[in-house]
MOPAC internal coordinates of N, CA, C and O (Angstrom, degrees):
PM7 1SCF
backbone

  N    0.0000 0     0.00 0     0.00 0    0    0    0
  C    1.4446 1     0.00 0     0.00 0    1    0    0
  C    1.5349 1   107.14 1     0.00 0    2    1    0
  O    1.2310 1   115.66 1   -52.05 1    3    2    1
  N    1.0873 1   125.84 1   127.95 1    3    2    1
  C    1.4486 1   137.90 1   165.13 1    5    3    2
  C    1.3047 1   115.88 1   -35.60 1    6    5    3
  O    1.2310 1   117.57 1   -24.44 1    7    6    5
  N    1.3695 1   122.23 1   155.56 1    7    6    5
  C    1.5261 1   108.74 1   159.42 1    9    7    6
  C    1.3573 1   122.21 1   -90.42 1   10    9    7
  O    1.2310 1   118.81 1   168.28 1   11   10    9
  N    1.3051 1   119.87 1   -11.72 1   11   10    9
  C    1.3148 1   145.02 1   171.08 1   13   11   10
  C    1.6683 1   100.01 1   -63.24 1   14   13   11
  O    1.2310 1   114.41 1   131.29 1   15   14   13
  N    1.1358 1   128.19 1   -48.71 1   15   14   13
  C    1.7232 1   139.58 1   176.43 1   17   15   14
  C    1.4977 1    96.81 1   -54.07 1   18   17   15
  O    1.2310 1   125.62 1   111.45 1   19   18   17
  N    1.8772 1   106.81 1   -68.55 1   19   18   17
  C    0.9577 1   110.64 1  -168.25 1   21   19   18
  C    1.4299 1   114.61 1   -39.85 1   22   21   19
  O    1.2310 1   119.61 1   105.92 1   23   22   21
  N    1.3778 1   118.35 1   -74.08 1   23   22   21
  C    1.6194 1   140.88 1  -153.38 1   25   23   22
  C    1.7801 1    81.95 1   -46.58 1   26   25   23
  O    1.2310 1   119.56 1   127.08 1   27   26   25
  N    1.2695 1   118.45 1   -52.92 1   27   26   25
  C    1.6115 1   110.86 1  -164.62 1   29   27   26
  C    1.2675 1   109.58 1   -74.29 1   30   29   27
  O    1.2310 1   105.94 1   136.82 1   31   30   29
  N    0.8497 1   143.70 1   -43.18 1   31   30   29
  C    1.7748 1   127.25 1   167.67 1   33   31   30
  C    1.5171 1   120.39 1   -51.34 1   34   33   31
  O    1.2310 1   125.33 1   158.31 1   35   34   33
  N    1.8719 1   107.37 1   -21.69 1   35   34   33
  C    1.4522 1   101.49 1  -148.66 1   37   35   34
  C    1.8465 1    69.72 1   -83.38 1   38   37   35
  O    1.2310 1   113.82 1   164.35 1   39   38   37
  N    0.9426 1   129.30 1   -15.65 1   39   38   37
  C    1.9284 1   119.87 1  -144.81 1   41   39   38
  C    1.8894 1    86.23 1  -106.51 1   42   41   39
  O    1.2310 1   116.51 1  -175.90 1   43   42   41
  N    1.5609 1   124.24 1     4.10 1   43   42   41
  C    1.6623 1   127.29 1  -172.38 1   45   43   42
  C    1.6936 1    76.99 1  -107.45 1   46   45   43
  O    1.2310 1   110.24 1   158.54 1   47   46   45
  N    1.4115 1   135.94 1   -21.46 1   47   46   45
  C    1.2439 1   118.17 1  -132.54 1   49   47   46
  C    1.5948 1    74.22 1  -112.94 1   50   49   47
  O    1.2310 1   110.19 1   105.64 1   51   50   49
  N    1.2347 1   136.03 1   -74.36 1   51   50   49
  C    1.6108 1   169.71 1   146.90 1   53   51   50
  C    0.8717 1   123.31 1   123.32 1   54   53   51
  O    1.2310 1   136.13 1  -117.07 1   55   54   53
  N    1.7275 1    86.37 1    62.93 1   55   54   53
  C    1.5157 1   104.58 1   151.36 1   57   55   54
  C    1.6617 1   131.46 1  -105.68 1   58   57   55
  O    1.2310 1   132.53 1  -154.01 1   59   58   57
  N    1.1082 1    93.39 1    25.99 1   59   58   57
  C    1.5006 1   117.13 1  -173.91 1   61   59   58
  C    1.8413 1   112.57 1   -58.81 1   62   61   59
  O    1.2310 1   131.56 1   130.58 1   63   62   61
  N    1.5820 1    95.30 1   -49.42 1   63   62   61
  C    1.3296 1    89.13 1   173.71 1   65   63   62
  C    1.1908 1   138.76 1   -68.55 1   66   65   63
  O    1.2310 1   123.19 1   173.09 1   67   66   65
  N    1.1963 1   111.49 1    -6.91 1   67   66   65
  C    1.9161 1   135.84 1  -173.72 1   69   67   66
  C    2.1918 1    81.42 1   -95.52 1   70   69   67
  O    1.2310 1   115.84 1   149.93 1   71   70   69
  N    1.0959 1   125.50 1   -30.07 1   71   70   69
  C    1.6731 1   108.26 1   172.51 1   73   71   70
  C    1.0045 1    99.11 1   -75.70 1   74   73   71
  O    1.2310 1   115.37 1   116.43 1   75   74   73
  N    1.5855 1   126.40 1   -63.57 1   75   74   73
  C    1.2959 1   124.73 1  -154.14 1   77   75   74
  C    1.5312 1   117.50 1   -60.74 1   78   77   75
  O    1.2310 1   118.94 1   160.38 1   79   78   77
  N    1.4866 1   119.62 1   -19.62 1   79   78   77
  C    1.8822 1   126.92 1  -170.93 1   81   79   78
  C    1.4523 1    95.87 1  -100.19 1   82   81   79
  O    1.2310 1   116.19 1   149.45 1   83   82   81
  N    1.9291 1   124.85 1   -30.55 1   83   82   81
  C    1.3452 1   103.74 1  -146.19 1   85   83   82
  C    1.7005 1    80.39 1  -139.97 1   86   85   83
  O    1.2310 1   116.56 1   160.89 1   87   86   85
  N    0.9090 1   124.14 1   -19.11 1   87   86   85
  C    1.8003 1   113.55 1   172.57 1   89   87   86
  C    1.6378 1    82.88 1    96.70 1   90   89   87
  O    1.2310 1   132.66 1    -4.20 1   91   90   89
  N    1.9032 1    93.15 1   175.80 1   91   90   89
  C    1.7140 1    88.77 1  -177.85 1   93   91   90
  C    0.8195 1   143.75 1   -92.16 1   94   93   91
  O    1.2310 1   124.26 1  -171.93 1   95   94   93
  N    1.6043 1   109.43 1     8.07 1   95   94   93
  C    1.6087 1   136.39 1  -171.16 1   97   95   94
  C    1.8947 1   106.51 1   -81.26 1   98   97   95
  O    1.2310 1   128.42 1   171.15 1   99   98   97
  N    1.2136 1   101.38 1    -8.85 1   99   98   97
  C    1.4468 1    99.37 1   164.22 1  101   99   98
  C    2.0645 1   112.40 1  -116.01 1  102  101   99
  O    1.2310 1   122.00 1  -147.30 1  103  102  101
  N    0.9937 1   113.77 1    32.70 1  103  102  101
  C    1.3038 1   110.16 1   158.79 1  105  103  102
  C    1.1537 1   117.16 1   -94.75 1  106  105  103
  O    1.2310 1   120.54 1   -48.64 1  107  106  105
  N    1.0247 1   116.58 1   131.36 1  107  106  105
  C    2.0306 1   122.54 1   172.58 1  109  107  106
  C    1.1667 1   127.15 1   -57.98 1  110  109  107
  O    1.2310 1   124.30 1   -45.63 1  111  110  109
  N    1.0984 1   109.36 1   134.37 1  111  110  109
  C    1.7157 1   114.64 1  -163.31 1  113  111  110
  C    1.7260 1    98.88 1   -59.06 1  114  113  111
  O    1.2310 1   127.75 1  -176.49 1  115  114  113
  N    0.5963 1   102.68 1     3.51 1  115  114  113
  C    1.8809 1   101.54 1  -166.76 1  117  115  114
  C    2.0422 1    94.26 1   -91.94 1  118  117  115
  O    1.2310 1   130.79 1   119.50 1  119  118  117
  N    1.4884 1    96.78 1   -60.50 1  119  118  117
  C    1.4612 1    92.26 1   156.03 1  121  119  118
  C    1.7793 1   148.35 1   -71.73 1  122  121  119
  O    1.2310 1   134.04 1  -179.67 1  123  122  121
  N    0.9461 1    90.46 1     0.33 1  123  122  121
  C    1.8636 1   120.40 1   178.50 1  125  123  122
  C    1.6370 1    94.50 1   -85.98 1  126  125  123
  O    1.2310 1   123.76 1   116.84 1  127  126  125
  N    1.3652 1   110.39 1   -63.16 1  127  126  125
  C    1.5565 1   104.76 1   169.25 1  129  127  126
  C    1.8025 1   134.15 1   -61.37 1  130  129  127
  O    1.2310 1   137.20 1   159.67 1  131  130  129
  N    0.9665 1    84.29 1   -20.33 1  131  130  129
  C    1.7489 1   105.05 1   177.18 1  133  131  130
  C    1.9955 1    94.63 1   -73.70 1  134  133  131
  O    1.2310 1   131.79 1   128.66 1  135  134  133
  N    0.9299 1    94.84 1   -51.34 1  135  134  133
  C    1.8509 1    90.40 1  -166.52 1  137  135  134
  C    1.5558 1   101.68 1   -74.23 1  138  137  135
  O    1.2310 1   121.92 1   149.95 1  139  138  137
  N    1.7641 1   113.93 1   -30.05 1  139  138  137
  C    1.4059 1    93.32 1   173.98 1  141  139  138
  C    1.2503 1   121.95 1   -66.05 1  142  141  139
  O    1.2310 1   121.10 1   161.19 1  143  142  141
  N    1.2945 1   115.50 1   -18.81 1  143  142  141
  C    1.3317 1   124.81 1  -147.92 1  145  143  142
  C    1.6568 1    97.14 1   -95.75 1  146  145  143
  O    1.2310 1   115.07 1   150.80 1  147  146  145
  N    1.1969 1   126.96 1   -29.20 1  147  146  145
  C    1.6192 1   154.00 1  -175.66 1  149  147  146
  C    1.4842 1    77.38 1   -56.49 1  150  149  147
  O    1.2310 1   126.01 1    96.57 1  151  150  149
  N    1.3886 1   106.06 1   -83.43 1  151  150  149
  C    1.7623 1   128.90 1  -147.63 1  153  151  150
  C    1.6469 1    86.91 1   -54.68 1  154  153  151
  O    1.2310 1   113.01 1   129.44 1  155  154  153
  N    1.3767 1   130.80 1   -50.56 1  155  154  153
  C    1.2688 1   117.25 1  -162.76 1  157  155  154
  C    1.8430 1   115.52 1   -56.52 1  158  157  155
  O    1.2310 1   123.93 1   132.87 1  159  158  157
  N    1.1986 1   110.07 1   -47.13 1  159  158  157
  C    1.3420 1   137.01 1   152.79 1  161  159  158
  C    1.7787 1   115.15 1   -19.63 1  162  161  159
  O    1.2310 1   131.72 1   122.46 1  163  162  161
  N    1.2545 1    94.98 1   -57.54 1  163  162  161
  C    0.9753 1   100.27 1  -162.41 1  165  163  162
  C    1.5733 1   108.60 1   -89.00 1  166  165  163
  O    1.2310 1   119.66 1   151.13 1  167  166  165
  N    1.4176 1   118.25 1   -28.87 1  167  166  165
  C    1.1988 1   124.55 1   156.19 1  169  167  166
  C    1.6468 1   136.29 1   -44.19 1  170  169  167
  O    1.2310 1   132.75 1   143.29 1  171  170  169
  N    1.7104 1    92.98 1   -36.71 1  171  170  169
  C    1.1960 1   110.42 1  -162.95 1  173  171  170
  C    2.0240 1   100.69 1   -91.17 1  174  173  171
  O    1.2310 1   134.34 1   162.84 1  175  174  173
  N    1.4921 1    89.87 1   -17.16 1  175  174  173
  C    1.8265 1    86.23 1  -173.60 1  177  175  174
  C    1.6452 1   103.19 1   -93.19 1  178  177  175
  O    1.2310 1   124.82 1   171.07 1  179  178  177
  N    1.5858 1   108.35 1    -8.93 1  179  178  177
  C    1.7484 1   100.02 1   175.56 1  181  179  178
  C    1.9119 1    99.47 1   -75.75 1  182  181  179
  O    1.2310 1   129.59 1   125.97 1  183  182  181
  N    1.4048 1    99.12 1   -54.03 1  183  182  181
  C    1.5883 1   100.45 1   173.49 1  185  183  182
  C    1.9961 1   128.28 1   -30.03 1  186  185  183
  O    1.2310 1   127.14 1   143.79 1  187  186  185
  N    1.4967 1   103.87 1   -36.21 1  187  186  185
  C    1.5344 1   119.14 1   179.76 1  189  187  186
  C    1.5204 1    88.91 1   -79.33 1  190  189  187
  O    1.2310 1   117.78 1   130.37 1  191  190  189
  N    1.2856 1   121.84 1   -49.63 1  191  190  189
  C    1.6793 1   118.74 1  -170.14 1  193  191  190
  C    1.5162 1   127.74 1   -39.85 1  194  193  191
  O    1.2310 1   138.21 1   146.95 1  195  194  193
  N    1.8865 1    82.31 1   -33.05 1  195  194  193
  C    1.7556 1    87.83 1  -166.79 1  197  195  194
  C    1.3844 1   111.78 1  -103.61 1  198  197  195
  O    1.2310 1   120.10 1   180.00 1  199  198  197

C-alpha cells in the first residue's frame, strides 16, 4: 500500500493527526486494521468497476 493511500484513508478515518504528531508506530492496532480493511474495500470496489 502506498503511503500516499495510506495518509488518505488515515485523514477519511481521522486518524491522521495521531500520524501527523506521533508517526504510525503510535496508531492502534484497532485503527491499523480499519485502514487495511478501508484499502481492501476499496480495492475490491475498483475491481467490480472494471
Amino acid at each position: 500500500m502506498s503511503e500516499q493511500l495510506k495518509t488518505e484513508i488515515a485523514k477519511e478515518l481521522g486518524v491522521y493527526n495521531t500520524v501527523a504528531s506521533e508517526g504510525w508506530g503510535s496508531v492502534s492496532s484497532r485503527d491499523c486494521g480499519n485502514i487495511v480493511k478501508k484499502a481492501i474495500e476499496m480495492a475490491e470496489k475498483n475491481l467490480i468497476q472494471k
